[in-house]
C-alpha positions in Angstrom: 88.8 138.0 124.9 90.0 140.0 122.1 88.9 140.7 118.7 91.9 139.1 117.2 92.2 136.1 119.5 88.8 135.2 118.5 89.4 135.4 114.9 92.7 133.3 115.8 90.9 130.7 117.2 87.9 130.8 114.7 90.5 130.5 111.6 91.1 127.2 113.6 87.5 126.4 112.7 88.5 126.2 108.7 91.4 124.1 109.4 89.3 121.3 111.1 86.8 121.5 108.7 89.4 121.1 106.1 90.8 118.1 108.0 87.2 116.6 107.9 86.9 116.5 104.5 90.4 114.8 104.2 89.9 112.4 106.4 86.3 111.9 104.6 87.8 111.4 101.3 90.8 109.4 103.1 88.1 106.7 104.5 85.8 106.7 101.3 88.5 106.1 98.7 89.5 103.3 97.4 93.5 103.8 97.1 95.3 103.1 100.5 97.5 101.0 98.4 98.1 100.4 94.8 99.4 97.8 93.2 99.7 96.3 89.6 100.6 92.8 89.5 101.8 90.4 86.8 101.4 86.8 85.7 104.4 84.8 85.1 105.4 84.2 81.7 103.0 86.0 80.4 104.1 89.2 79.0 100.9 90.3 77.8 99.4 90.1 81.1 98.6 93.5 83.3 96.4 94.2 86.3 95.4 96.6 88.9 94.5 96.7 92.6 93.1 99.7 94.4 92.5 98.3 98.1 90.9 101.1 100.5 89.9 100.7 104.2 86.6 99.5 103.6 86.2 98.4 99.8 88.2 97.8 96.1 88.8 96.7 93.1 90.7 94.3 91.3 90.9 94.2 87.8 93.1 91.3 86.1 93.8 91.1 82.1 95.9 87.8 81.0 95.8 89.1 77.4 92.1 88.0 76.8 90.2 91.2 78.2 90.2 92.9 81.8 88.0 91.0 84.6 86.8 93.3 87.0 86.2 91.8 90.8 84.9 94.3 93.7 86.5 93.4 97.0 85.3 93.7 100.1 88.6 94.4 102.5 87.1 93.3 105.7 86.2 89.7 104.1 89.0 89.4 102.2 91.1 89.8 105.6 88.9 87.1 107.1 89.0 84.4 104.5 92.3 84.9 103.0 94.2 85.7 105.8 97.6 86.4 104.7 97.8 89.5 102.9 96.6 91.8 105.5 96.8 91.7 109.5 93.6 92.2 111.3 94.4 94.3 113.7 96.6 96.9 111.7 93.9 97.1 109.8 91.1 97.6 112.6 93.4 100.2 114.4 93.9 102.2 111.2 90.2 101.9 110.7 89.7 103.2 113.9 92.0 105.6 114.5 90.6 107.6 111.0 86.9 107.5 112.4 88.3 109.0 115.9 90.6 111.6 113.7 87.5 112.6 112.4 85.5 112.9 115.4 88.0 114.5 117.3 87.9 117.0 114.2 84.7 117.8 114.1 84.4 118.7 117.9 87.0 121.2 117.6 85.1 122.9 114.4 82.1 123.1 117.2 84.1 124.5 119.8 86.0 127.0 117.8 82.7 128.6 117.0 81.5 128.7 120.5 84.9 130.2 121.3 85.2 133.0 118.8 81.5 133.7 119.2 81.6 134.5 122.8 83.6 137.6 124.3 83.5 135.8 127.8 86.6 134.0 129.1 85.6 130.3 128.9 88.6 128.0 129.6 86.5 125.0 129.6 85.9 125.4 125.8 89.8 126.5 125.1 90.3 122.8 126.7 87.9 121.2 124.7 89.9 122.9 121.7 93.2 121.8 122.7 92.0 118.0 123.8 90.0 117.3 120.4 92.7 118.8 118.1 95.5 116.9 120.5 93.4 113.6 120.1 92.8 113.9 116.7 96.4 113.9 115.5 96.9 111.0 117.7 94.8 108.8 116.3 95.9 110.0 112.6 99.4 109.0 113.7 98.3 105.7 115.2 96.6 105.1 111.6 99.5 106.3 109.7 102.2 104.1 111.6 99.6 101.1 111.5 99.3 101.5 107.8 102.8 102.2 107.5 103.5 98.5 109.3 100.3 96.9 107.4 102.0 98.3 104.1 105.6 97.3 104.6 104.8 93.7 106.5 102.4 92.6 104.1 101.1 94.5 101.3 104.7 95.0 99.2 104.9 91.6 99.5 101.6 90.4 98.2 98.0 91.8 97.8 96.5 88.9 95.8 94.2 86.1 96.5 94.9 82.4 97.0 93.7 81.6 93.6 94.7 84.3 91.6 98.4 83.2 93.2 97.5 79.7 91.8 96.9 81.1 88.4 100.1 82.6 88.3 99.6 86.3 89.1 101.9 88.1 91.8 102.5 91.0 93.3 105.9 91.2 95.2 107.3 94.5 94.7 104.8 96.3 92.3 102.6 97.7 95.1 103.2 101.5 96.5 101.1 103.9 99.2 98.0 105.5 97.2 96.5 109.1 97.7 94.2 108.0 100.0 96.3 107.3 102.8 98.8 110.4 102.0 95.3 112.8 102.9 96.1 111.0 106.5 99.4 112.8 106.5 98.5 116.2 105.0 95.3 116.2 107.4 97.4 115.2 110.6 99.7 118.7 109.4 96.3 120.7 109.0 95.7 120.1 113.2 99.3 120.7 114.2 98.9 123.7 112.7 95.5 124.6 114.3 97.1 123.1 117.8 100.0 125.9 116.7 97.6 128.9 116.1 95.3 127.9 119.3 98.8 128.1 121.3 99.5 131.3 119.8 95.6 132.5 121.0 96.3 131.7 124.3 99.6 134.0 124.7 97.4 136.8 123.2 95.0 135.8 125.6 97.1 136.4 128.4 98.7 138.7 127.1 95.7 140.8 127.2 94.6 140.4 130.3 98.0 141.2 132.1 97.2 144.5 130.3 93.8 145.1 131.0 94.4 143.8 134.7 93.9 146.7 137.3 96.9 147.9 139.5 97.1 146.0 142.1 96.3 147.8 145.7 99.8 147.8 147.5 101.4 149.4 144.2 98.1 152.0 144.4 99.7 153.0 147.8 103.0 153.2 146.6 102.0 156.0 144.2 100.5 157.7 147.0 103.4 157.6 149.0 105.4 158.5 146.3 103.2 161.6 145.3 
């Protein structure tokens, strides 16, 4: 293999390396959704919820100071019930961590690639099958979100009892950062899939030029001479 198909594949490296530490902020963040509800007539009244996959906050001022409540996302989809859907919200879950994964594979395989001057197609279809993967468990995510976001969330992201005080939410919640990373790191792997595509033309291309004649066109030339 070339010099510059290996550096084509090992430029590869840095885009799933940048993916991981999108889809790492992605999963640790609290902002898959934002939201800032009000309470009814009560002008004075403001709030803020940051919901993330795993964890938020929830922060509710009816004019007499800010309470601050932690959420836990996977209990408060248990006991409430209504404002999220289990299984969006699994499959999202899910389909991050194998983004991820299928990420970091690639970064491992890239190196062994570019490090080694042998023609190893086993590796250069481990590169294509974790980068492939990986954006197909980002879209899953992004789609379930997507649903999770426009079924349920715009409509409400509020307990029972802040509801019963008053407070609502319909049509004051919008997508946060953390699930846009999703989307920018899913664009990061088409573009390694791209370049890795690109490697393997060069690749061929390559070895039909290094490729010895073959022995009938070697007796042609005699002939011919």
């Amino acid at each position: 293999m070339s010099l510059r198909t290996r550096a084509l594949v090992f430029s590869t490296f840095f885009g799933s390396v940048l993916a991981i530490g999108l889809l790492l902020v992605s999963l640790t963040t609290n902002s898959w959704v934002k939201a800032y509800p009000k309470r009814r007539n009560s002008p004075e009244s403001k709030g803020e919820v940051s919901y993330g996959l795993f964890y938020g906050i929830k922060e509710l001022d009816s004019g007499f100071g800010v309470r601050s409540y932690p959420v836990d996302v996977y209990t408060f989809i248990q006991t409430e019930q209504e404002p999220m859907n289990f299984w969006l919200w699994l499959i999202t879950a899910l389909g991050t961590g194998f983004g991820l994964l299928g990420c970091a594979i690639s970064a491992i395989a890239a190196v062994f690639k570019a490090a080694s001057a042998a023609k190893k197609p086993g590796t250069m279809l481990v590169l294509f099958a974790s980068n492939i993967s990986s954006a197909l468990s980002q879209i899953l995510a992004f789609i379930c979100w997507l649903i999770q976001f426009f079924q349920y969330l715009q409509h409400n992201v509020l307990a029972i009892e802040d509801r019963r005080h008053n407070w609502y939410s319909q049509g004051l919640s919008s997508l946060g950062y953390s699930f846009y990373l999703i989307v920018v790191s899913t664009l990061v792997v088409f573009l390694n899939i791209t370049i890795l595509l690109h490697a393997r033309r060069c690749e061929k291309r390559d070895m039909q030029r290094l490729e010895p004649p073959s022995e009938e066109k070697h007796q042609s030339a005699i002939m011919l001479y």
